[in-house]
N, C-alpha and C positions, 0 to 999 in steps of 0.2 A: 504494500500500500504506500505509495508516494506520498509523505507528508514533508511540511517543513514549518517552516517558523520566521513568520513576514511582521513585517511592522505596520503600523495603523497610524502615523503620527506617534505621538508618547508610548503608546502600547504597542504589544507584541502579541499574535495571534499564531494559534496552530491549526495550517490550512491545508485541504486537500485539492489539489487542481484550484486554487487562488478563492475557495470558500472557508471561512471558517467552520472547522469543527467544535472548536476550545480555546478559551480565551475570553474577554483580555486578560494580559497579564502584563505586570506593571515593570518588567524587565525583561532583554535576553532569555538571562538566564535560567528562570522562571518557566518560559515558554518552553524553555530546551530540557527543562527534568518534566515538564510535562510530557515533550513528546517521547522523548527515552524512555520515562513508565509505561507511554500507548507500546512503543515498538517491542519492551521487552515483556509484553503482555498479549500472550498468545491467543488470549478470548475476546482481546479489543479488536475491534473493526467496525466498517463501517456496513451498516445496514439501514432497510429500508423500513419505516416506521408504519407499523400493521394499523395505527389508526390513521395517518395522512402519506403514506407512502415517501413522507421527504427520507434525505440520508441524513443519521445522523453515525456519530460515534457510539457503540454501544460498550457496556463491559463487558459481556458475555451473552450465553443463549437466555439467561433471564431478564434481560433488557430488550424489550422490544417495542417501546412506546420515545418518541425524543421527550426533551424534558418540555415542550409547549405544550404537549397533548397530555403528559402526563399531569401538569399541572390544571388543565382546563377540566380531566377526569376525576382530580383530586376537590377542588371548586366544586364543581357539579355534587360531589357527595356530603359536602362540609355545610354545616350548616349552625346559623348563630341561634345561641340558645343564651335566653334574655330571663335572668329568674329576680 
């Protein structure tokens, strides 16, 4: 999986084909142990997310929602309780 590590202005992103997956991050360096943990992490990759089909980064076969959907799944079931 081609990744690397582009800058944004001040910030530093870890992008695949010039998208980000991860990020921002507030240094180089930062951006570069992030991508060293994706690369040395044999269950990281990129997959296609089963409720809107975008790519994101996953951590393994139990991730299969990006974190937009997960959190609009997560809302949807939350709810204020007022005592």
């Amino acid at each position: 999986m081609p990744l690397d590590v582009t800058p944004a202005g001040c910030i530093w992103n870890v992008c695949h084909n010039g998208k980000r997956i991860q990020g921002p991050f507030g240094s180089k360096s930062s951006a570069q142990q992030a991508l060293d943990a994706i690369e040395n992490n044999p269950s990281c990759k990129l997959r296609a997310c089963m409720t809107c089909q975008t790519e994101f980064l996953s951590e393994g076969p139990h991730n299969r929602m990006c974190n937009r959907c997960r959190k609009d799944a997560r809302a949807e079931y939350t709810t204020d309780v007022t005592v």
